[in-house]
C-alpha positions in Angstrom: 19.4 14.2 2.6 21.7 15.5 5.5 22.9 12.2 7.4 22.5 13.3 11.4 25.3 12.9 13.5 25.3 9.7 16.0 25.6 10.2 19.4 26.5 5.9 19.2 29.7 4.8 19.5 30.3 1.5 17.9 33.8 -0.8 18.0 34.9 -4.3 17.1 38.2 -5.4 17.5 39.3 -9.1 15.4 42.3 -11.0 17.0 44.0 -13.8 15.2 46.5 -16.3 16.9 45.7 -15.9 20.1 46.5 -17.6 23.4 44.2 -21.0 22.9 43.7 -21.6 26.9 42.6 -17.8 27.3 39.8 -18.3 24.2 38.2 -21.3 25.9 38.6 -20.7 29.6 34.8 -19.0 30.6 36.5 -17.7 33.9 39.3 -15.5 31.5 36.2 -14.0 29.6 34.4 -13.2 32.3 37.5 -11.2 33.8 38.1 -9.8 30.7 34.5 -8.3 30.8 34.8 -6.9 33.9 38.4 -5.7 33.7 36.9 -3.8 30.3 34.1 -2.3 32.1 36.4 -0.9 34.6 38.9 0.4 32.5 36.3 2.2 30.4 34.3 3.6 33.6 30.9 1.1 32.2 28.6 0.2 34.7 27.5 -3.8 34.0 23.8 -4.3 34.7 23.7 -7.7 33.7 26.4 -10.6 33.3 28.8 -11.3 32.3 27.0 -14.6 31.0 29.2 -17.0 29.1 27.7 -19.9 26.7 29.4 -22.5 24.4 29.1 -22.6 21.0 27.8 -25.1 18.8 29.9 -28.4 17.0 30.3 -27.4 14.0 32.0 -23.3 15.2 33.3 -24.2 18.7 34.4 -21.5 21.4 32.2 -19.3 23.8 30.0 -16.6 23.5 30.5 -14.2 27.0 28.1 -11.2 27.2 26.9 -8.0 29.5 24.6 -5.4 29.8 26.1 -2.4 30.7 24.5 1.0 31.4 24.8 2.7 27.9 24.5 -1.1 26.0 26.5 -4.1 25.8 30.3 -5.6 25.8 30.1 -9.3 23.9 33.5 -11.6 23.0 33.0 -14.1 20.7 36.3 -16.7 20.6 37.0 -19.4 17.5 39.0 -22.5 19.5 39.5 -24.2 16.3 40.9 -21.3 14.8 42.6 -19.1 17.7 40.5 -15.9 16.9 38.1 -14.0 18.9 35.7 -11.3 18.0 35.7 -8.4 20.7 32.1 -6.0 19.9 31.2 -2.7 22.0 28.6 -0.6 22.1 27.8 2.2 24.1 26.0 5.3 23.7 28.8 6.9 25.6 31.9 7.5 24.1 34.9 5.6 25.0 38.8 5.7 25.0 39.1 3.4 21.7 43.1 3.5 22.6 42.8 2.3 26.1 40.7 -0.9 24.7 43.0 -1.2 22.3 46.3 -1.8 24.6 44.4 -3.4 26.8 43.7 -6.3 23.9 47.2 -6.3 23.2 48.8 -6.7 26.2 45.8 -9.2 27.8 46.8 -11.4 24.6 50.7 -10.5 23.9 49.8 -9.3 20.3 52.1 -8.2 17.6 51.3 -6.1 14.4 49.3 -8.3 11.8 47.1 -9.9 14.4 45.3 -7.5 15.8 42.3 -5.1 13.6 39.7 -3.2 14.3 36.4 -1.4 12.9 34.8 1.4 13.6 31.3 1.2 12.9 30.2 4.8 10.7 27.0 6.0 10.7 25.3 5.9 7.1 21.9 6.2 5.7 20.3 3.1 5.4 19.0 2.5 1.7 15.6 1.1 1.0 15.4 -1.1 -1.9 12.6 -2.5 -4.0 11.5 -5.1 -5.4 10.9 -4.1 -8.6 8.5 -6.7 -10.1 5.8 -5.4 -7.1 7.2 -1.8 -7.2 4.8 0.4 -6.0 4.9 4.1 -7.0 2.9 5.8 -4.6 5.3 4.1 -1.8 8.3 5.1 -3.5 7.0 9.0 -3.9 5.7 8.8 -0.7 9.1 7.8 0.9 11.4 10.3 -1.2 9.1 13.5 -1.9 6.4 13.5 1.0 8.2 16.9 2.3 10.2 19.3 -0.5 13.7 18.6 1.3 16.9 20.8 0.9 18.3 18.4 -1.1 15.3 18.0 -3.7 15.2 22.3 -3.9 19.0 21.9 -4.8 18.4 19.7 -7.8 14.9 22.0 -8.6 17.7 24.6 -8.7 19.7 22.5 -11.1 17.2 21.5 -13.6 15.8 25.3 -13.5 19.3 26.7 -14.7 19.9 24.0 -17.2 16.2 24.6 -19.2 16.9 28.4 -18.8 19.8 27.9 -21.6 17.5 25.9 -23.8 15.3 27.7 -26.8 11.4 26.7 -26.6 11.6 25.0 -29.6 13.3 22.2 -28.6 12.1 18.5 -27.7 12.1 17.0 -24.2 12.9 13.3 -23.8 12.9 11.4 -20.6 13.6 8.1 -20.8 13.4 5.9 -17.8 11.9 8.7 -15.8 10.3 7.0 -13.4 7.0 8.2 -11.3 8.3 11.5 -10.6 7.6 14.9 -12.9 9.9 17.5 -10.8 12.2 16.9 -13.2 10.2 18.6 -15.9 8.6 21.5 -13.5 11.1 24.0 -15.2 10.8 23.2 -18.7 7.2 23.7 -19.7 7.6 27.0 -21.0 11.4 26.3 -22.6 10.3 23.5 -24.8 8.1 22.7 -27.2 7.2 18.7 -26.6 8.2 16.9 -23.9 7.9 12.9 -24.7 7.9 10.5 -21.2 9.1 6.7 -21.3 9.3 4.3 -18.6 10.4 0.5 -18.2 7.8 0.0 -15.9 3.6 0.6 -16.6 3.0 1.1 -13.3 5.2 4.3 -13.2 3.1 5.7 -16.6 -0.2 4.7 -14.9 1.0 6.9 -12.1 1.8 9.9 -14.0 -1.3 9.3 -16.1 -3.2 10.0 -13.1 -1.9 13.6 -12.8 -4.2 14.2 -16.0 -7.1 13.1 -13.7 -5.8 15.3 -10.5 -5.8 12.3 -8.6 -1.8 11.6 -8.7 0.8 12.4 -6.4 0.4 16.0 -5.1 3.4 18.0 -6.6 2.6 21.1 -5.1 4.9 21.9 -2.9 7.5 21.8 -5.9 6.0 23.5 -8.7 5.0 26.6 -6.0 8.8 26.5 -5.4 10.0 26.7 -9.0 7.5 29.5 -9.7 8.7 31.6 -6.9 12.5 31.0 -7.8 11.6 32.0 -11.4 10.0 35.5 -10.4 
């Protein structure tokens, strides 16, 4: 699957050893919302808004809205840290924040680091003791995707080297049968195993044309091998 390209733009900067009166003073986090907001050209909305943290991870929590998301400092007394997070859907001169940090807190190399959020698929997992096939097909093989033509592709050259005596076996195949699309006329048996029933009660149901529609994918493979 092609991963899109984000139009987000995601930073967090981590200080450590910082000035102790700057972390705990609400009136220095509020400034430094504001003075970030300016030198970034970010409208707030709403805020800043500054809350104390709890006993047992004290410091302050300061936050605002601005007009393409959020600005929120998070500062550690106990430990001298704080925890700078921005969001926009804008982008923003990452180097100008960066000085800014530096020079607002009179950091040297080693205390100062910073992430840049990347944007990445997010992978579904399952639980595999309720796994349910017709989800799982239903997720990754609803639509015949560039990707899945790409590996039809693959498995089509590999069976065309392969004399139609041979035996087929798939072990741990899973609910799926594309795998298998371009081998029915280059071997002779083709044997299916699967650690789960459910996934051999699903491919049993093909035999009944009441399983997963594979359509899509066998019409491709047929047209490929013309």
């Amino acid at each position: 699957m092609e991963i899109p390209i984000s139009s987000r733009f995601h930073l967090v900067i981590d200080a450590f050893n910082c000035d102790s009166d700057k972390l705990g003073s609400k009136d220095e986090l509020v400034k430094m919302i504001k003075d970030i907001s300016e030198l970034l050209n970010m409208k707030i909305i709403s805020g800043p808004i500054v809350a104390d943290g709890i006993e047992i991870n004290p410091g302050l929590t300061a936050f605002a809205i601005i007009d393409f998301s959020h600005i929120s400092i998070h500062t550690f007394t106990d430990k001298n840290e704080f925890c700078l997070d921005i969001f926009s859907c804008r982008q923003f001169d990452f180097s100008k924040l960066e000085d800014f940090i530096k020079k607002t807190f009179n950091l040297r190399k080693g205390q100062m680091f910073k992430s840049i959020v990347k944007y990445d698929e997010f992978d579904i997992t399952y639980n595999w003791q309720n796994f349910s096939p017709k989800e799982y097909l239903n997720e990754y093989f609803d639509t015949l995707s560039n990707e899945n033509k790409k590996i039809l592709d693959w498995y089509r050259e590999i069976y065309s080297n392969m004399a139609g005596s041979e035996l087929l076996l798939e072990v741990g195949g899973g609910p799926t049968i594309y795998q298998f699309i371009s081998a029915q006329d280059r071997v002779g048996s083709i044997y299916f195993t699967d650690y789960l029933e459910s996934n051999l009660e699903e491919i049993k149901l093909l035999k009944e044309n009441n399983g997963f529609c594979w359509d899509p994918f066998i019409e491709y493979v047929m047209e490929r091998e013309q």
